[in-house]
C-alpha positions as CSV (number, residue, x, y, z in Angstrom):
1,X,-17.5,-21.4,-33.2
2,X,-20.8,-23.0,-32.3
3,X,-22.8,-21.4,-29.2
4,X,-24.5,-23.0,-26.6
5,X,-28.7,-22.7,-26.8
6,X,-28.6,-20.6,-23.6
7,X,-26.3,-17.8,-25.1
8,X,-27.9,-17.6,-28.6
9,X,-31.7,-17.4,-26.9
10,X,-30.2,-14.4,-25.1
11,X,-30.1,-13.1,-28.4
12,X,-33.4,-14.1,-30.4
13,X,-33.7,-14.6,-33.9
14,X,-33.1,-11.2,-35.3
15,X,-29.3,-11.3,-34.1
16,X,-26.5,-9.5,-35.8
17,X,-23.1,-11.0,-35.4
18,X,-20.0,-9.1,-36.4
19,X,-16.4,-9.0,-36.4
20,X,-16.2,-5.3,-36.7
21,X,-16.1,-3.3,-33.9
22,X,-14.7,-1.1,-31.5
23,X,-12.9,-1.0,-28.8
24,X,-12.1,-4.2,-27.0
25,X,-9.5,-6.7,-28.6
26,X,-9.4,-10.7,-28.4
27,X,-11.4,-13.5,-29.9
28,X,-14.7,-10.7,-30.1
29,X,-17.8,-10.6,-31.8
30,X,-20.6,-7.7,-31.6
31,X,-24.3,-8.8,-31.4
32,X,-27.0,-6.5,-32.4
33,X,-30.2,-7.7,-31.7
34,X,-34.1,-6.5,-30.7
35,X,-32.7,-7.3,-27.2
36,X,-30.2,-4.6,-27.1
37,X,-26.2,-4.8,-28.0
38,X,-23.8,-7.6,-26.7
39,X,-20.0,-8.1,-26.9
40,X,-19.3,-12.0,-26.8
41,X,-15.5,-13.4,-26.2
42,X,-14.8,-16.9,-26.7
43,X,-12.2,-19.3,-25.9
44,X,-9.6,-19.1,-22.6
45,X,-9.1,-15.3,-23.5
46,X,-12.8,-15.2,-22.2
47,X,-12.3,-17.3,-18.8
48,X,-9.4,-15.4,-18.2
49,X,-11.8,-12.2,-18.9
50,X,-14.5,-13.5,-16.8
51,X,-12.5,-14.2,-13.4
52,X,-11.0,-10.6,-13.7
53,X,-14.4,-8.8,-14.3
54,X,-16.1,-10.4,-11.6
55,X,-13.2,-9.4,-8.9
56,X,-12.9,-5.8,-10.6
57,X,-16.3,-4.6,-10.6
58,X,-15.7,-4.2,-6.7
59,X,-12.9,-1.7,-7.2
60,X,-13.6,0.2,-10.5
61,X,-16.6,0.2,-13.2
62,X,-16.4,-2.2,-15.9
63,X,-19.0,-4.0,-18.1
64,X,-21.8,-6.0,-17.2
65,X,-21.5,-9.6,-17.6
66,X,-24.7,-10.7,-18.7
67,X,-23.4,-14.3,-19.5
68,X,-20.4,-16.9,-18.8
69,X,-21.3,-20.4,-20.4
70,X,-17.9,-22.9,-20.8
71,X,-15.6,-20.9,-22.7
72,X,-17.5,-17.8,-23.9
73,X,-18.5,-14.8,-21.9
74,X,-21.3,-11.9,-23.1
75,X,-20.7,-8.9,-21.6
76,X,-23.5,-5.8,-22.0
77,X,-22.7,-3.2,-24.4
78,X,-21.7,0.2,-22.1
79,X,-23.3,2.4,-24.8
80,X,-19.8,4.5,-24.6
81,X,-17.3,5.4,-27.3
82,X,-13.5,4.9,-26.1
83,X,-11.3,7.8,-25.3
84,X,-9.2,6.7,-28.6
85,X,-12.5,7.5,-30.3
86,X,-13.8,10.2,-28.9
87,X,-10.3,11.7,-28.0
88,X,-11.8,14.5,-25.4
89,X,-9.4,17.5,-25.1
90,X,-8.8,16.1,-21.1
91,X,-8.1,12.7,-22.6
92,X,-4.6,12.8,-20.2
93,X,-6.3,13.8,-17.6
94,X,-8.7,11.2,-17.4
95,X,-6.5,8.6,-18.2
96,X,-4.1,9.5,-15.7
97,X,-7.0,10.1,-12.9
98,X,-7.9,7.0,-13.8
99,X,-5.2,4.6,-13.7
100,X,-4.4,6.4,-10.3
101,X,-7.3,4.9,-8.6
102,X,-6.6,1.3,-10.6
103,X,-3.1,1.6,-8.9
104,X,-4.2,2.4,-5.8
105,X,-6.7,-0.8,-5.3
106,X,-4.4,-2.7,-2.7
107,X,-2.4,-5.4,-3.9
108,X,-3.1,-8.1,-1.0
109,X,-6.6,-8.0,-2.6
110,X,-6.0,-8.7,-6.2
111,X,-5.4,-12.8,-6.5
112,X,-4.2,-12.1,-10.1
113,X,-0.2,-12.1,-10.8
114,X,1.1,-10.6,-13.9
115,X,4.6,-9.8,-12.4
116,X,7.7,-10.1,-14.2
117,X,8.0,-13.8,-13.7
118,X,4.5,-14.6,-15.2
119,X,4.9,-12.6,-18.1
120,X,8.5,-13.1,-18.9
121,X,7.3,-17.0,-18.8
122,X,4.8,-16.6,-21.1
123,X,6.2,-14.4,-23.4
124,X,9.4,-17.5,-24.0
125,X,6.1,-19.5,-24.7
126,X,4.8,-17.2,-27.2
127,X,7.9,-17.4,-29.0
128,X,8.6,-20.4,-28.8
129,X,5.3,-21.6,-30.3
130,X,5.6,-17.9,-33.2
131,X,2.9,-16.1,-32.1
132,X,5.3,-13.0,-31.5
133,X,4.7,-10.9,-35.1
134,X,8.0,-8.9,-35.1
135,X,5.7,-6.8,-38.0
136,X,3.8,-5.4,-35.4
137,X,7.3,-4.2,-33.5
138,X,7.3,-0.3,-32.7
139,X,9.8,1.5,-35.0
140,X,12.4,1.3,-32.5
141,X,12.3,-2.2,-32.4
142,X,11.8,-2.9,-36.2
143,X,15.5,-4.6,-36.7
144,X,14.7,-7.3,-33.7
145,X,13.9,-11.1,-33.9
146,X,11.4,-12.2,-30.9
147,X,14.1,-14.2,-29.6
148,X,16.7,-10.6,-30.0
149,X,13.7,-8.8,-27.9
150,X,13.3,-12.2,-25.1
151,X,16.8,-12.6,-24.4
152,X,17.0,-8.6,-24.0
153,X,13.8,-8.6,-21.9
154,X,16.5,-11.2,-19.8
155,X,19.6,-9.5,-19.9
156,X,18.3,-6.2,-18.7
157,X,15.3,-7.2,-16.4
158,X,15.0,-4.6,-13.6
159,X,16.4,-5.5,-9.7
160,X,12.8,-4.7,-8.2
161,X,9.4,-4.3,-9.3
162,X,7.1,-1.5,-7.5
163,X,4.1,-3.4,-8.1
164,X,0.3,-2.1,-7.9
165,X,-2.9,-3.7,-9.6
166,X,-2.5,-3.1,-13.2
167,X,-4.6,-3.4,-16.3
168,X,-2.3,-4.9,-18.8
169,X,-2.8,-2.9,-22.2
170,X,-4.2,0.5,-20.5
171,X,-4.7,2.3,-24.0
172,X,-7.1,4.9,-24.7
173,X,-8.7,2.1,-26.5
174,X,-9.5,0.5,-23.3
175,X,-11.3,3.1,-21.6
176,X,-14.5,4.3,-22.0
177,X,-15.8,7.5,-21.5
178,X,-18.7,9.9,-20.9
179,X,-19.5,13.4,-19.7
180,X,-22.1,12.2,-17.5
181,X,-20.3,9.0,-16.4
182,X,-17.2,8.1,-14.8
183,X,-14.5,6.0,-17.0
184,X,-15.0,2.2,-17.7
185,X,-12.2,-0.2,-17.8
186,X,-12.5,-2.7,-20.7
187,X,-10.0,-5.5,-22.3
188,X,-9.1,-6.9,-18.6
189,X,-7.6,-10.2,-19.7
190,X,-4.3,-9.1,-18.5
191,X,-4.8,-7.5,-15.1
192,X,-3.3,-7.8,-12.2
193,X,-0.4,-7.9,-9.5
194,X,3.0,-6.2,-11.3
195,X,4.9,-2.9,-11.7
196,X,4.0,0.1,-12.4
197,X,5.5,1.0,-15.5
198,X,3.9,-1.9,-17.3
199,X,0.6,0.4,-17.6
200,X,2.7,3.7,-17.8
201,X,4.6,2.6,-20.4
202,X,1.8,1.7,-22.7
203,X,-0.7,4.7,-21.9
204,X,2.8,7.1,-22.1
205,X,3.6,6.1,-25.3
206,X,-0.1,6.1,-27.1
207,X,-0.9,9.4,-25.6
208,X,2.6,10.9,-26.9
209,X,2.4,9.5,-30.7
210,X,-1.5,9.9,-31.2
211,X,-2.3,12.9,-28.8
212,X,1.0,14.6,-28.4
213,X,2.7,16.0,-25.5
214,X,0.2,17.8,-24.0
215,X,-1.9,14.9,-23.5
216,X,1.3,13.3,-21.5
217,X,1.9,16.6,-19.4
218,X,-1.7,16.2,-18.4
219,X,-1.7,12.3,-17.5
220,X,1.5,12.7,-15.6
221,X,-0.1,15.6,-13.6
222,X,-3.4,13.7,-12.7
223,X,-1.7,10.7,-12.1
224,X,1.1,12.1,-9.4
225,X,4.2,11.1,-11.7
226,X,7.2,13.3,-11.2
227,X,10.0,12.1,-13.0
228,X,9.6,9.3,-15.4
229,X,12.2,6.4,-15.0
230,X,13.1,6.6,-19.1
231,X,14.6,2.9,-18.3
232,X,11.9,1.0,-16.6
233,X,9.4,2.9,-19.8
234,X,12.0,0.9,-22.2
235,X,11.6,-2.4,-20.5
236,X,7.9,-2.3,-20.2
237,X,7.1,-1.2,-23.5
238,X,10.0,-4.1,-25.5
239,X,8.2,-6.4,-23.1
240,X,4.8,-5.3,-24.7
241,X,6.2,-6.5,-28.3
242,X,5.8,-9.9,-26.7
243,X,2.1,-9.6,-26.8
């Protein structure tokens, strides 16, 4: 990948690139340079990045763009570990505090659609061009095909959809954390307009299997949940295996 002039002399000479970091996922590279530290995205994972960062930062903190040139986006190191890192004893409660106040952005606002038509659409692209990797399945999921999992996703697709703003992959991985600061969303290339569960799912089942059930009593309490629809916590989390 070859960088424009502008982007690389935000750098200077003494630059750093490297594929290994932590945190954010996609087409990612981490700059460390006398300038300070950068996270750089390239390719249309980036635009879609760019749009959603710019129309989030009025809702909820996320990174600093310092950057957008064509296809490739530098965004300002937040100089926080994530909660999958740091794993803080309230690690439910701030996840579920947070994605409360994600969900609760209005809708009518968000110009981003990630409902079930969008996704379901994409997701019979992914497979049919084999980017679904059924060896990154959950166990529960092991003995499917990506088509097996697609024509499920069809078969048993839910009436209605209670939709709110939603991140799209809302992992611990994905939020960042202080004592003295309030959570930062990160990894935003999936946001926007679609149901619910399609965060709940995801944060439910990281929290259980890495943090145990604790760490769910205490999301579930900070973010107002009840009684979890088991069903619609299925769907969303096969649909996940699509991405």
């Amino acid at each position: 990948m070859r960088f424009s002039e502008r982007v690389l002399d935000l750098f200077g000479d003494d630059a750093v690139w490297s594929d290994d970091h932590e945190g954010m996922s996609g087409h990612l590279l981490r700059v460390s340079s006398a300038a300070g530290v950068f996270y750089v995205k390239h390719g249309p994972v980036a635009e879609v990045e760019y749009e959603r960062l710019r129309w989030l930062k009025h809702w909820m903190a996320v990174p600093d763009i310092v950057a957008f040139d064509g296809d490739v986006l530098v965004l300002a190191d937040v100089g926080r570990p994530s909660l999958e890192r740091r794993a803080p004893a309230d690690i439910g409660t701030i996840m579920g505090r947070t994605l409360r106040e994600l969900h609760a952005v209005p809708i009518e606002e968000c110009p981003f659609d990630e409902g079930l038509d969008v996704r379901l659409a994409r997701a019979r692209e992914h497979v049919r061009e084999g980017l679904v990797d059924p060896d990154d399945f959950d166990d529960d999921h092991a003995d499917l095909t990506p088509e097996q999992v697609y024509d499920r996703l069809l078969a048993e697709r839910p009436a209605r959809e209670d939709l709110v703003v939603a991140h799209g992959d809302y992992t611990p991985g994905n939020v960042l954390a202080s004592r003295t600061g309030g959570p930062v969303l990160i990894d935003v290339g999936g946001l926007g307009v679609a149901d619910r569960y399609l965060d709940l799912s995801i944060a439910l089942r990281d929290l259980s299997e890495d943090f145990g059930a604790s760490a769910v009593d205490d999301f579930l309490a900070a973010y107002g949940l009840e009684e979890v629809d088991q069903r619609l916590l299925g769907y969303y989390r096969l649909l996940d295996e699509m991405f």
